[in-house]
Each structure stands twice: as C-alpha cells, then as structure tokens.
N, C-alpha and C positions, 0 to 999 in steps of 0.2 A: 614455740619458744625455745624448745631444744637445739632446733636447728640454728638461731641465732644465738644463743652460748655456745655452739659448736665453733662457727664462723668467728665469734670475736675472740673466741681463744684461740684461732689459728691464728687469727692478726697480729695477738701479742705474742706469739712463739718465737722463740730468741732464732736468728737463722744460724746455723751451725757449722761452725768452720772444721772444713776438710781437713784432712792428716796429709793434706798436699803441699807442698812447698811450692810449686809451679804446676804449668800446664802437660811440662815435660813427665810429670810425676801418673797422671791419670791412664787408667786404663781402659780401650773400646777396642772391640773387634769390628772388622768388616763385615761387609754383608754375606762374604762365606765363610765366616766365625776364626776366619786368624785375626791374632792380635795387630796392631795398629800403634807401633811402638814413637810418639811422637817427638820422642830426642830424634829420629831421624829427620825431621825436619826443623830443626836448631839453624839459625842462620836465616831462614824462611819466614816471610811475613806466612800467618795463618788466617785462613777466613773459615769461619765455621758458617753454617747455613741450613736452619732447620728445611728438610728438602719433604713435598709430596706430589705424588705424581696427576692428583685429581683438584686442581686447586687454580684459581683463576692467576696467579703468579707463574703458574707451572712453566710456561716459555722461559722465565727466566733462566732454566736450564741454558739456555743457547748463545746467554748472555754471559752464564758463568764459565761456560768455557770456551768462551770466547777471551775473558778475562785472562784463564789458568792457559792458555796457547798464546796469547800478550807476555804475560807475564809470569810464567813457569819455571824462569831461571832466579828468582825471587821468591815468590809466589807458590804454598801448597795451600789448594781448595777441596775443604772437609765438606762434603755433602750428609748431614743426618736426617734420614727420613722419621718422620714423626708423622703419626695416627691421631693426635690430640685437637684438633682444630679440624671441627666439620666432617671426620669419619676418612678426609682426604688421602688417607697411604694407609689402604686395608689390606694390601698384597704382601705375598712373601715376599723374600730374599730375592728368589729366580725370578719374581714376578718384579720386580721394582728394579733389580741390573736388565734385566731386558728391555724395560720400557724404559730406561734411559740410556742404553746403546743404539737401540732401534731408532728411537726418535729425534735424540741430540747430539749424539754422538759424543757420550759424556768417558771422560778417561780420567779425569781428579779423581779422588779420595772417595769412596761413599761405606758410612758405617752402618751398621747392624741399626734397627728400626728402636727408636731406645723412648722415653718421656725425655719432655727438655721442658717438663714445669709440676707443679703438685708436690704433693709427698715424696712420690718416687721416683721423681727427677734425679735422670742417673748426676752420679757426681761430674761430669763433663759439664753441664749446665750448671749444675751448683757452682762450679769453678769461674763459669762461664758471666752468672748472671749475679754471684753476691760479692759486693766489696768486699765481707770479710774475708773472703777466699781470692779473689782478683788483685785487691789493693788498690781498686781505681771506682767502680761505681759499679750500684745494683740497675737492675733491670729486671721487666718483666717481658717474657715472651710472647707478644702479642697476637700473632698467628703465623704462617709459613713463609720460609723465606724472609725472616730475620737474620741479619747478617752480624759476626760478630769476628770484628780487624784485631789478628794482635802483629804485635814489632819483630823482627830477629832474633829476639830475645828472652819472646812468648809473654809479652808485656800487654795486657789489654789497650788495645787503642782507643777502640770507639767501639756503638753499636749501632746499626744503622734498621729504619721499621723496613716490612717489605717492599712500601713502594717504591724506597730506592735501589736502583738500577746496578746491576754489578758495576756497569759499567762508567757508573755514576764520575765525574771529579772530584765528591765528596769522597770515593774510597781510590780512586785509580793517582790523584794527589799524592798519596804513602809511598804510591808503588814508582813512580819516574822517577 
C-alpha cells in the first residue's frame, strides 16, 4: 500500500519550472567534463538524442551523422548517453567516445552520461520534456534514441519516438 501512496503522490507533484529562460540558459559538460556552452550554437537547428551504445537503435549512430555531415551548416547534433533503459550505456566517458569514434565515426556533440527522466533528471531534459519549461509540450522519454528538434531560435519543434530514423522526412523536412 505504501508503494502505491508513493506512486500517486508522484503523479500529482506539480512539475517544476526551471530558473531557465531558454535552452541557451542550461548548463552540460561533455563527455571529457568541459562545459558545452549552447549560445554557441544560436542560429542552429538542435537535435538532442538520448544516445546508448548497447541498445537495439544503436546503428542509429550512423544515421545521425550522416544527418550532422548533410546538414552541419544548419544543424548541431547533441548525443546524450543515458544508463536508464535496460542497463544500455554502463561505460565511462573513454569507454563510450571510443566506442563511437571506432564504430561510427561519430564527430557531433556528445555529453557527459546524465538521467533524461525520474527525480533526477538533469535540468537539460527537464527543459527538454515539460511545457512549463519548453513552452510547447510535455513528453516522456520512452527509451533510447528519442530525438528532440529545436528551431534557430532554440524553440522546441517536435519530439520524435526512436523508431524514427534521423534520417527520417518527418525531421530532415525543418532542415531543407
């Protein structure tokens, strides 16, 4: 019984709006702990993409930067590795940039191993996933390789599940 008073009082917990003004406002490190200052990429569509290297999506690597070498003059693609779904990105830092230089030949963005749901979902997904902090709609993170399009402006566009394709017309439509 405790555990379902537990559960429905997390359901009614108010969600909590960030002291962020924009996306430009949040702070993440990479995956070798410098900061990741994203007014540098002001003018840039953003795709953020919870990333893990043990996970039946995982090729999608190949796709996404395939996407970010299309469309790079436009186009920054944020890779966040996330541990939450199925144990899939149990590696360090060294372990997770090598396993996607080796394998994909990955050169976009990739951040520091963070939560992107729960409690302690860093604020980047809190930004990422509540209206009251986005301005546009909530979502929940379903499992790896959820993509999430903002405009030049850092305006959420959309959110797309994994099984859509970077490469998809549903997200590469923003970017022609």
């Amino acid at each position: 019984m405790n555990t379902l008073k537990a559960f429905v009082s997390r359901l009614h917990t108010p969600l909590k709006r960030l002291n962020k003004e924009s996306i430009y406002d949040i702070s993440i490190n990479d995956l070798n702990g410098n900061p990741i200052n994203f007014k540098d990429f002001q003018g840039k569509y953003l795709l953020f993409v919870n990333v893990a290297s043990k996970c039946g999506f995982t090729p999608q690597y190949k796709d996404l930067q395939q996407l970010y070498d299309t469309y790079k003059d436009k186009l920054e693609i944020i890779g966040v590795p996330c541990n939450q779904f199925g144990n899939q990105e149990p590696g360090s830092a060294n372990d997770i940039e090598t396993f996607c230089q080796i394998n994909y030949g990955v050169t976009f963005t990739i951040t520091e191993k963070i939560k992107v749901k729960g409690k302690d979902k860093h604020e980047l997904y809190s930004w990422l996933t509540e209206k009251i902090n986005n301005g546009v709609k909530s979502s929940n993170v379903k499992w790896n390789f959820q993509k999430y399009l903002l405009d030049p402006k850092g305006q959420l566009i959309d959110y797309f599940f994994s099984i859509t394709n970077p490469m998809s017309s549903k997200i590469t439509k923003y970017l022609k």
